[in-house]
C-alpha positions as CSV (number, residue, x, y, z in Angstrom):
1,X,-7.8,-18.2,0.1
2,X,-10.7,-16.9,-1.8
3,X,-10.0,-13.1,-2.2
4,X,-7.7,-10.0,-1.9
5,X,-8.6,-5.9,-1.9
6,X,-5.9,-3.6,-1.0
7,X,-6.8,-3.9,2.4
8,X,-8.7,-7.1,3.1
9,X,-8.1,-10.5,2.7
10,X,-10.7,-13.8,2.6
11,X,-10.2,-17.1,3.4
12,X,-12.4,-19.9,3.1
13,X,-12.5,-23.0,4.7
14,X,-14.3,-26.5,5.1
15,X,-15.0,-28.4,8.7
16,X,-14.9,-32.1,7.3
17,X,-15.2,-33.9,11.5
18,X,-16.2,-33.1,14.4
19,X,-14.2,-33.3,17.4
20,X,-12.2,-35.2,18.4
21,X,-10.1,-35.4,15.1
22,X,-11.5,-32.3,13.6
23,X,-13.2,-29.0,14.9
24,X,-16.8,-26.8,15.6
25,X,-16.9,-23.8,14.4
26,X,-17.0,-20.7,14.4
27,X,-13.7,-20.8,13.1
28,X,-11.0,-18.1,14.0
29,X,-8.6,-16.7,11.3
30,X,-5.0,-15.8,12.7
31,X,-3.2,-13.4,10.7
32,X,0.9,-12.6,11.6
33,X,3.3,-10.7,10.1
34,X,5.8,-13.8,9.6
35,X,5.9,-17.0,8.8
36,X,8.0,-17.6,12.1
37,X,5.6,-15.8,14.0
38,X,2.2,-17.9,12.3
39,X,4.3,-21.0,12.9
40,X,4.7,-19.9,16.9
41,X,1.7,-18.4,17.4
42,X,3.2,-15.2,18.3
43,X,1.6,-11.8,18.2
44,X,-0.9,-12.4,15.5
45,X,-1.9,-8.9,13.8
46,X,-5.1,-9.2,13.1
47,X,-8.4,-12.2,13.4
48,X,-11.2,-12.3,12.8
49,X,-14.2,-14.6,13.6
50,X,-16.5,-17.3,10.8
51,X,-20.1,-18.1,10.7
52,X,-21.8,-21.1,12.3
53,X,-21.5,-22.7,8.5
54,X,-19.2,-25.6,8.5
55,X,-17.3,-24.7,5.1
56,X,-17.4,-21.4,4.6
57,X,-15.1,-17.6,4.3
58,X,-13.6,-15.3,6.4
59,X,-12.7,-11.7,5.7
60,X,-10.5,-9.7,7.9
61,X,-10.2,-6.0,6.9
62,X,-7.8,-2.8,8.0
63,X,-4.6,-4.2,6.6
64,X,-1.8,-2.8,4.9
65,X,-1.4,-2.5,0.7
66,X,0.9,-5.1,-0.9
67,X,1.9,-7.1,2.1
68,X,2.6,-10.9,2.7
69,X,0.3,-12.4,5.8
70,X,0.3,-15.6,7.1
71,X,-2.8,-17.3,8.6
72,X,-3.6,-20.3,11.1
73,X,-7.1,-21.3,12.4
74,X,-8.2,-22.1,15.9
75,X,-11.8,-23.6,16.7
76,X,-14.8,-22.5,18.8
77,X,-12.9,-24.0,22.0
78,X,-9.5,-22.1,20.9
79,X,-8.1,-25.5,19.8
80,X,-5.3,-24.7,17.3
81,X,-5.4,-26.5,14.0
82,X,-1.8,-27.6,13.4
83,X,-1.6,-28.5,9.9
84,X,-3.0,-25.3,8.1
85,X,-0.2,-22.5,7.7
86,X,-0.1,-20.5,4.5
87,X,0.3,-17.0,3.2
88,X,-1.6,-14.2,1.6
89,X,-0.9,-11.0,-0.1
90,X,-2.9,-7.9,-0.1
91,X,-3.3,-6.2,-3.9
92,X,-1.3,-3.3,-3.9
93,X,-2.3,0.1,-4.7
94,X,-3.1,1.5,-7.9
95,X,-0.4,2.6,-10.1
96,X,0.9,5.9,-10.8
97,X,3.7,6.9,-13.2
98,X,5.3,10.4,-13.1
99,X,6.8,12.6,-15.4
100,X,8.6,16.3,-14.9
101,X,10.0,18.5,-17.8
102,X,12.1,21.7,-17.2
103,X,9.8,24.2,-18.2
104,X,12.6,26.9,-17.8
105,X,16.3,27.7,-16.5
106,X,18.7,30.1,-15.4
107,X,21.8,31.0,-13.7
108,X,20.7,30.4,-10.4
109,X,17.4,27.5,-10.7
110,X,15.1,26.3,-12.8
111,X,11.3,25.5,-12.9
112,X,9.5,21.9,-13.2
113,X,6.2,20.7,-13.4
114,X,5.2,17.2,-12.7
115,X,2.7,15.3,-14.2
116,X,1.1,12.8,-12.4
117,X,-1.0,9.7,-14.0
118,X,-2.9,6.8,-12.7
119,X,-2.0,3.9,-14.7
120,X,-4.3,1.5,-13.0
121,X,-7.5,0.5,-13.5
122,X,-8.9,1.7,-10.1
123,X,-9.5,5.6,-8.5
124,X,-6.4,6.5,-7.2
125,X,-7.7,8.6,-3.5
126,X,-4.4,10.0,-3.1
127,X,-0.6,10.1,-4.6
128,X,3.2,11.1,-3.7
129,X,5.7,11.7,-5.7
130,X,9.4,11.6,-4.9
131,X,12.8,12.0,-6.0
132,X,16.7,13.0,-4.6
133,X,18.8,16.1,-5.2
134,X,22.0,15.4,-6.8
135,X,23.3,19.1,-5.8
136,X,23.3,22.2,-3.8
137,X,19.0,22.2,-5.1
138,X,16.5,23.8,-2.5
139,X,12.8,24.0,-3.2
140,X,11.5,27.6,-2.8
141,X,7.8,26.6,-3.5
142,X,5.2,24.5,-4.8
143,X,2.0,25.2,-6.3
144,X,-0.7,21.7,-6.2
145,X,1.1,19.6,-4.1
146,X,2.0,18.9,-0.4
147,X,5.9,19.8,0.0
148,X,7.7,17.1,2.4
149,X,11.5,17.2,2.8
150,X,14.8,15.7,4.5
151,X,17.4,16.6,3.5
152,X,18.0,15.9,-0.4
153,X,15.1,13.6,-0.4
154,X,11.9,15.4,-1.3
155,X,8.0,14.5,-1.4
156,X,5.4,16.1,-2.6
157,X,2.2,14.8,-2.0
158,X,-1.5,15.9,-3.6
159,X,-3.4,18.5,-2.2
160,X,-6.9,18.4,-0.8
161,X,-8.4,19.1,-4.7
162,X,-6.3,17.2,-6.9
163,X,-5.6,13.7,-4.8
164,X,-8.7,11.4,-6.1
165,X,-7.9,10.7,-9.9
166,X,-9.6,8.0,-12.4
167,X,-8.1,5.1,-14.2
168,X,-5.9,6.8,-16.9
169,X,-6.8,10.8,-15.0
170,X,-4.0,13.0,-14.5
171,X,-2.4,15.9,-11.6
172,X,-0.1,18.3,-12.1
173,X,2.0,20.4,-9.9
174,X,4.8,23.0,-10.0
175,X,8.2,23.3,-8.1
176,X,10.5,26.5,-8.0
177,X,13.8,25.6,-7.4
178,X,17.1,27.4,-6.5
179,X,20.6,26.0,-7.6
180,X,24.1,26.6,-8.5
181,X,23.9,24.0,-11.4
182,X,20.2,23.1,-13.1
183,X,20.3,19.3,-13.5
184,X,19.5,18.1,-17.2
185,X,16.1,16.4,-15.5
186,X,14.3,14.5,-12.5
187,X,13.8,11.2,-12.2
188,X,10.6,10.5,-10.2
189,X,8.8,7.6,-8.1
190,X,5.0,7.8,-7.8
191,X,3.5,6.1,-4.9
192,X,-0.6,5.8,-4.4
């Protein structure tokens, strides 16, 4: 493996013979979800096809963030190599690290806002930030953000203005909240 991206990964490779103890290419990259699945050949998720080059790369794009593939080649005649069987991992996304203070209380809720930061060193396109109730708490609105609940577990996501943020930028966004009992703070897990 030469290379990962988020959503891409590239494998090289290098043809040594020619049939009948080796292969032609182009060369197909397998990709499965498992390493039971790579070592059956069963339902690969994704290939993709080389060059004419005898040692070479292959890059196979559309695949998920921060997730373990395993690969296997076939030849130009779909012979199946069966020595090669190993894994990569897409990067994950960028960071983000969320904060929320209490900006006020009383009797009956209690106002937050959230700060959002990209801790990585890449644009972050888009974030969402959750967190669980403890109590009886009900959100009554939210000002920039995307409000996403069951039951006590609650996302807010960016809005269309404030989703795309810069290595060390920042997003903020307000929540009302009703309650019988204001919590002494929220703990919160950012997700890009």
């Amino acid at each position: 493996m030469t290379g990962v991206t988020t959503t891409s990964v590239t494998i090289s490779y290098s043809i040594f013979f020619r049939p009948p103890c080796g292969y032609d290419p182009p060369m197909t990259v397998h990709l499965f979800a498992s390493r039971e699945d790579a070592q059956q050949w069963r339902a690969a998720v994704a290939e993709a096809a080389s060059g004419p080059e005898r040692y070479g790369s292959v890059t196979i794009g559309r695949l998920t963030p921060d997730t373990e593939y395993w690969y296997r080649f076939t030849d130009a005649e779909g012979r199946r190599d069966p020595f090669v069987i190993a894994s990569a991992r897409t990067a994950p996304l960028t960071s983000c690290r969320a904060t929320a203070s209490i900006d006020a209380k009383w009797g009956s809720g209690f106002l937050v806002t959230a700060t959002v930061h990209n801790t990585g060193s890449l644009p972050l396109d888009r974030w969402r930030v959750s967190w669980r109730w403890s109590g009886d708490e009900r959100v009554e609105t939210v000002w920039g953000g995307v409000l996403e609940t069951v039951g006590a577990d609650i996302t807010v996501r960016n809005a269309t203005y404030n989703g795309t943020l810069a290595p060390d930028g920042v997003a903020r966004f307000g929540v009302l909240v009703s309650t019988s009992a204001v919590p002494d703070g929220l703990t919160l897990t950012c997700n890009g």
